[in-house]
N, C-alpha and C positions, 0 to 999 in steps of 0.2 A: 710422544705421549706424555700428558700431565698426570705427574706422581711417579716418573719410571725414573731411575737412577742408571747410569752407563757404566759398565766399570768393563774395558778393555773390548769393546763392540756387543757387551753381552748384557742383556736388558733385567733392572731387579727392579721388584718392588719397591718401594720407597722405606718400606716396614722393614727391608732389611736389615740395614745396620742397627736401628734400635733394637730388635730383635738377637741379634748379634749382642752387642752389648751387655740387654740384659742377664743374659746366658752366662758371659762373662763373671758379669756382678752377680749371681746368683752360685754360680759357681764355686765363689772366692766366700761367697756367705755359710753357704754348704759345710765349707770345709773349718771355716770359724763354728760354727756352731757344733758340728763335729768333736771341734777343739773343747769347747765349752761346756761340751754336755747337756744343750738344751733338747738335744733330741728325745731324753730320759722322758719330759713331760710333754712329749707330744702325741697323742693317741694313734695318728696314721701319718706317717713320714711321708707318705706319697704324695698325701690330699696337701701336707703341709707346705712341701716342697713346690706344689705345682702352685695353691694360693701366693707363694712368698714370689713365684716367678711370675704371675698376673702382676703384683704389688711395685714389682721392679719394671717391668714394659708399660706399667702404665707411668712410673715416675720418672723413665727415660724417659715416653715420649711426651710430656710434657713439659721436660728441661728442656726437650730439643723443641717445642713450639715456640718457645719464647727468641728462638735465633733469627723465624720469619717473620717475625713482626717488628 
């Protein structure tokens, strides 16, 4: 199938791995900001957290467009 990734006979998405990733990087930004205390000025950690993970899957997966071209 086009867009299916194989990893050991078991079929993913293709969105996997950047989704993976992003999770990664959001994670590791989490815990810096954490550090930094920007969470002090932010109204809803949750809205904040889940916008800052759109912001990172969207910026993976257009690092990662530029590999098929």
């Amino acid at each position: 199938m086009i867009g299916d990734l194989t990893f050991y006979g078991i079929y993913l998405p293709a969105l996997a791995l950047p989704l993976l990733l992003a999770y990664i990087g959001v994670a590791g930004l989490r815990w810096v900001f954490g550090r930094l205390g920007v969470y002090r000025w932010v109204w809803h950690r949750s809205l904040f957290n889940v916008s800052l993970y759109v912001i990172v899957l969207c910026a993976v997966v257009r690092w990662s467009a530029g590999w098929s071209s």
